[in-house]
C-alpha positions as CSV (number, residue, x, y, z in Angstrom):
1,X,-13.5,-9.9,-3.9
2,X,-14.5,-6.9,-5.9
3,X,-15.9,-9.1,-8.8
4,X,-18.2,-10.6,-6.8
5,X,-19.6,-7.5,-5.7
6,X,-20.1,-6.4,-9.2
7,X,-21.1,-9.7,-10.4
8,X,-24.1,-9.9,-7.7
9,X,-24.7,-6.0,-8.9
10,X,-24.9,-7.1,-12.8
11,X,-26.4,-10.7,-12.4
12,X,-28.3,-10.8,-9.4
13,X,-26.5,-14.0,-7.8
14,X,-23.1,-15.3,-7.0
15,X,-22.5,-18.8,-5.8
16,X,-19.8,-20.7,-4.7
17,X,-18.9,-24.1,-2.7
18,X,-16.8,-25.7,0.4
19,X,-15.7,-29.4,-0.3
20,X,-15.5,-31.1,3.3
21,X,-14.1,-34.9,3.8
22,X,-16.7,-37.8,2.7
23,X,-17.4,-35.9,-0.7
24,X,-20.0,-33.5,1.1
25,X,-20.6,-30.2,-0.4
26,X,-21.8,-27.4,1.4
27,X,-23.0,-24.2,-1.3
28,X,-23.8,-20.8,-0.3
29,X,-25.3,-18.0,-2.9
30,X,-26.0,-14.6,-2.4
31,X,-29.0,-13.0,-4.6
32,X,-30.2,-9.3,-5.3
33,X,-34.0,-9.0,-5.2
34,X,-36.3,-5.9,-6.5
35,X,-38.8,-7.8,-4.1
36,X,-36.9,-7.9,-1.0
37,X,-37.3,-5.5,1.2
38,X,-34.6,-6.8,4.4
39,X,-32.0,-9.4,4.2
40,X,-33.2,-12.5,4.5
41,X,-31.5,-16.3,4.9
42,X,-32.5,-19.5,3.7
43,X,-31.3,-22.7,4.5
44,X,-32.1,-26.1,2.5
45,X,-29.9,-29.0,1.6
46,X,-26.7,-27.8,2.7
47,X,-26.8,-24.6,1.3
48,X,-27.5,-21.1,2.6
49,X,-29.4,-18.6,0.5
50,X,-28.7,-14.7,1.7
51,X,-31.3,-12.7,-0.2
52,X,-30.3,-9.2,-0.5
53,X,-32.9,-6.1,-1.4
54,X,-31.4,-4.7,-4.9
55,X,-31.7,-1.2,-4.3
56,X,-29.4,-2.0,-0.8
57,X,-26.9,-4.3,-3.2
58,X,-26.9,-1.1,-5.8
59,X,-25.9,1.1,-3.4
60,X,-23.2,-1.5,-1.1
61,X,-21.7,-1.9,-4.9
62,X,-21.2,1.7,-6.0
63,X,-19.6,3.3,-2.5
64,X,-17.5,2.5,0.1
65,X,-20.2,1.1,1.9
66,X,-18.4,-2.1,3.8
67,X,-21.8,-4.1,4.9
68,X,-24.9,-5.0,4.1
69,X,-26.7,-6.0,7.6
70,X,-30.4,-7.1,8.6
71,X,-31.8,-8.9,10.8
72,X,-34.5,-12.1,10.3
73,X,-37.3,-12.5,12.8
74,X,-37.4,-16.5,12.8
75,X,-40.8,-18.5,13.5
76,X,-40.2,-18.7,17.2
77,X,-39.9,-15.1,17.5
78,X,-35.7,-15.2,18.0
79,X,-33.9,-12.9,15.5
80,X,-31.3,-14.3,13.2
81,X,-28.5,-11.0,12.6
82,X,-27.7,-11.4,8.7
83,X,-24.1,-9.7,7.4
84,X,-22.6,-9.6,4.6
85,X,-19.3,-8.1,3.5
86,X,-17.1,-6.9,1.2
87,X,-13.6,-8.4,1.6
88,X,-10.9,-6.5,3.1
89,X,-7.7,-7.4,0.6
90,X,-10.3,-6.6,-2.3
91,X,-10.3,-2.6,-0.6
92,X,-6.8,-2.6,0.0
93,X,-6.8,-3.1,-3.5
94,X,-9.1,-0.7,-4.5
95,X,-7.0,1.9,-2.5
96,X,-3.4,1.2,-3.6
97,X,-4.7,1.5,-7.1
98,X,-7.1,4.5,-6.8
């Protein structure tokens, strides 16, 4: 949705939840950092944390840029691909009004 993209441009984080049976909740957030450098994913108590380099978010915001990609070198020396995004009906959008 475009509004996320410009909320995580203006506020540096967007967050949001899945509800699954048995009253688990699983969260996921996105944040912009001026210290990041690459993409990089967390993962801790049922949420995943997608850090994002600010200057890459500023740019994926302001363009027609589709993804923001990276990849994570993990402790065992396997890579973990990171992608992230914008949503498709959120461009259509963008195009039937522009």
């Amino acid at each position: 949705m475009r509004g996320e993209v410009d909320a995580l441009r203006e506020k540096g984080l967007i967050t949001a939840s899945t509800q699954f049976p048995g009253g688990r909740t699983f969260r996921y957030s996105l944040e912009s950092s001026p210290a990041s450098v690459n993409p990089a994913a967390f993962f801790s108590e049922s949420e995943i944390i997608v850090r994002l380099p600010e200057t890459a978010v500023l740019a994926w915001a302001t363009s027609d840029q589709l993804s923001i990609d990276g990849e994570q070198v993990l402790v065992d020396g396997e890579k973990l691909k990171i992608l992230v995004e914008k949503d498709f009906v959120c461009l259509e959008a963008d195009k039937a009004s522009g």
